[in-house]
N, C-alpha and C positions, 0 to 999 in steps of 0.2 A: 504493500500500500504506500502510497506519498504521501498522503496527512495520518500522521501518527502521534496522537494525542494531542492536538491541533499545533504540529509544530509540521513544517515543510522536509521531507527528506532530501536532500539538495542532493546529494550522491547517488542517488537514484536518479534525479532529474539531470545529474551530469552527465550519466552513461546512458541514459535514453537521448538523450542530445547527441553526446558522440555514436551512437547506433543508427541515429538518422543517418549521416554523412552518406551511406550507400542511397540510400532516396531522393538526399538533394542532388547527386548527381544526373540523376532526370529529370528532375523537376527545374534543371537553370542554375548559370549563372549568380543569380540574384538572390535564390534559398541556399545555395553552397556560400557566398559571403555572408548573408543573414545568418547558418549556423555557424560558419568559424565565428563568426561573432557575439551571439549567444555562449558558445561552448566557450572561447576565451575569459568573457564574462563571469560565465561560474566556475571555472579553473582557479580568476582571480579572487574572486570571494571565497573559496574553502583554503587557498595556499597563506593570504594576505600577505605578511611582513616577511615567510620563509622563502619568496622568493630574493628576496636580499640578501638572506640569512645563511643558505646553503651554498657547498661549496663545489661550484661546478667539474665535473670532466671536461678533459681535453676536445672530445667531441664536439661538446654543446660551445666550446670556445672559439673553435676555429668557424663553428658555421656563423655565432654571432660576425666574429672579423671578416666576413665574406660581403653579408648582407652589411656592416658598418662600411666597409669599403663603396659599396654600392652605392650609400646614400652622403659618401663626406666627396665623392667625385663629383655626382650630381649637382651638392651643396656649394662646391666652388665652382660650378661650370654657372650656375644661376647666378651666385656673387658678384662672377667676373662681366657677365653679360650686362647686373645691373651697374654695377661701377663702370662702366665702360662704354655703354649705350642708354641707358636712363630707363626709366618706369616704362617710353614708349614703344618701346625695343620688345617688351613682354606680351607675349598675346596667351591673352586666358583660353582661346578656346582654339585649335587646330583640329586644320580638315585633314593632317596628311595621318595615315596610320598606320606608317613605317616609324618603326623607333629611330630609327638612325635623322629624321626631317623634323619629329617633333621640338618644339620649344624647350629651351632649357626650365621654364617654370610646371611644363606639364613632366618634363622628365624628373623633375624635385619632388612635384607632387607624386609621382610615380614611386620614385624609390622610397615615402614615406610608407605609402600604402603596402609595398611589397613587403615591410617588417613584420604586416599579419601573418607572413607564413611562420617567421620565426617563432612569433610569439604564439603561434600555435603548437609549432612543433615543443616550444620551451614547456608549453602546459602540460602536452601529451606525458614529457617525462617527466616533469616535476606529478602530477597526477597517478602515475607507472609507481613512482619513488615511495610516493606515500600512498600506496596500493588503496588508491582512492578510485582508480578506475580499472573496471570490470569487463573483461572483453568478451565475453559468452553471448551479452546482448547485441553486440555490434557484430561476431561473427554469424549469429542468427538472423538477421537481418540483411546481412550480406549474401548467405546462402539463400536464403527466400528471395531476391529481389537478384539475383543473377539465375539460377533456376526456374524462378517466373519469366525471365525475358528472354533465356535463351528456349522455353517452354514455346513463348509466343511466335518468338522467327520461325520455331521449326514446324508450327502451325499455319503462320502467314506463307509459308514456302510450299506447303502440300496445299493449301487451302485455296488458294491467292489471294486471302488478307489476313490479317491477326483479329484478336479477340475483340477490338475497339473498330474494328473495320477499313482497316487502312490497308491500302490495294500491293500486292506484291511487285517484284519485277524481279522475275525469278532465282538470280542467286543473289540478288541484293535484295536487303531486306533490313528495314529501321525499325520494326516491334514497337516498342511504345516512345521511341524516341521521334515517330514523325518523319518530318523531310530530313531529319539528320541522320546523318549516315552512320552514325559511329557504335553501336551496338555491339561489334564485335570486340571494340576496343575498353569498353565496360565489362564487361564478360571475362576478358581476357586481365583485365585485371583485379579484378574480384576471384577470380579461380582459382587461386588455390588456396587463399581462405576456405572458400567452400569444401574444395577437399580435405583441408586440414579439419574443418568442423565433422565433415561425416565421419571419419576417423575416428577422433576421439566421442563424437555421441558411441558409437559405436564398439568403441573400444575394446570390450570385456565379451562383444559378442563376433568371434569370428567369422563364422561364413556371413550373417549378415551383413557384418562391415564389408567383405570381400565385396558380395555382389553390390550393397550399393553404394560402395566407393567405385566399382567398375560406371554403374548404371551414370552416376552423377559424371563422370570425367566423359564418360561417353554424349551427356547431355549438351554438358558445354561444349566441347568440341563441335556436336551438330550446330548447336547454335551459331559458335562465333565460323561455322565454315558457310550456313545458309543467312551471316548476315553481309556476306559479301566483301570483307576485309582480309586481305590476304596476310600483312602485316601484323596483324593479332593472332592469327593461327598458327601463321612461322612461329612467334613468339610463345603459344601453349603449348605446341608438340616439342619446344627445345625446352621447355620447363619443364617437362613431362621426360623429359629423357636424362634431367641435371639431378631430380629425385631419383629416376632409376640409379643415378651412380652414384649420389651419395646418402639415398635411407634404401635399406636391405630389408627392413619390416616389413615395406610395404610395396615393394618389387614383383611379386606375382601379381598382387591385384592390378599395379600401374602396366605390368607385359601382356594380359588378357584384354585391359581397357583398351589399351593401343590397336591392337590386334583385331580387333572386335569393330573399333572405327574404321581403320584404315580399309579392311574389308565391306563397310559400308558407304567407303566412299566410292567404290568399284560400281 
């Protein structure tokens, strides 16, 4: 439950927040920065003052210095332009949208906004650190919402439309993503979450997991081959062949899944 003796569970609401992130990516744009933004939100209300407090890795240092470089380049390129050409030299708003033409004020503004990713990445692990966030919900979510769409392509491809009625064009195929084409490329990277989650549901039960770790790799696969993206399929059959050589657990179920597609694509 989230209201627990009328007090809000925040950590609940944090990991349903980050469980979304598979959804906003269909939904736009616009609901993918609405939740980095939400989620950073309540990352910074449960951490508050320990993000100052702790004491980072080498990792989380070099990637600040990366993005701090990004934004003290930009910051002098704006500086120089204004000292040197005046207020009228700045244009707020450019049609051109090549990064290399825009204005040094939209590229300042640019590299501000890009520290969201940082500071999301920074939550993710400060969040991981104080096992504040729960990944069960977000790999459940992620199974169900790549499973469902790779469900859909392979319906819109035998049917010639999907479930919402949108018209096929036989090996391309956008499922619920509409005129956008990129279907295979969601799939393709949500997949092996997905396998990793049937796995361990599965765990304790053998052949079950066998067959439907086979069935689920077999699914995506259709999916991301009927939705037209060749580049995302290169990319799951070379995934699918990185686990064979380095997990041996689970190597017979990943050489029948294979086997079993490759012959379905005959």
């Amino acid at each position: 439950m989230i209201l627990k003796k009328n007090t809000i569970d925040f950590t609940l609401i944090t990991n349903l927040v980050f469980a979304f992130f598979p959804i906003s990516f269909i939904l736009g744009n616009l609901i993918i920065n609405l939740n980095i933004l939400l989620f950073c939100g309540l990352g910074i209300f449960h951490l508050r003052s320990k993000i100052f407090k702790i004491k980072y890795e080498y990792p989380i240092k070099i990637i600040f210095l990366f993005f701090f470089i990004i934004f003290f380049s930009t910051s002098l390129s704006f500086a120089k332009t204004l000292y040197f050409d005046g207020y009228s030299s700045i244009n707020l708003v450019s049609s051109c949208y090549d990064t290399n033409c825009l204005s040094p004020l939209n590229r300042f503004a640019k590299s501000i906004l890009f520290f969201r990713f940082f500071l999301f990445l920074l939550i993710i692990y400060l969040l991981n650190k104080f096992n504040i966030l729960q990944y069960q919900y977000f790999f459940l979510v992620t199974a169900l919402s790549s499973l469902l769409l790779s469900l859909d392509i392979i319906y819109q491809y035998i049917f010639g439309f999907n479930i919402i009625g949108l018209k096929s064009y036989g090996f391309t195929n956008s499922g619920f993503f509409g005129n956008e084409y990129i279907a295979g490329g969601y799939i393709q990277r949500f997949a092996f979450f997905t396998i990793l989650f049937t796995i361990l549901v599965f765990k304790n039960k053998n052949y079950i997991k066998f067959i439907a770790t086979a069935v689920v790799v077999i699914i995506l696969g259709a999916g991301i081959l009927f939705s037209g993206n060749r580049m995302p399929l290169i990319l799951f059959i070379f995934g699918l062949f990185l686990l064979l050589i380095f997990d041996l657990k689970i190597k017979k179920i990943l050489i029948v899944s294979l086997v079993v597609f490759f012959i379905s694509l005959k």
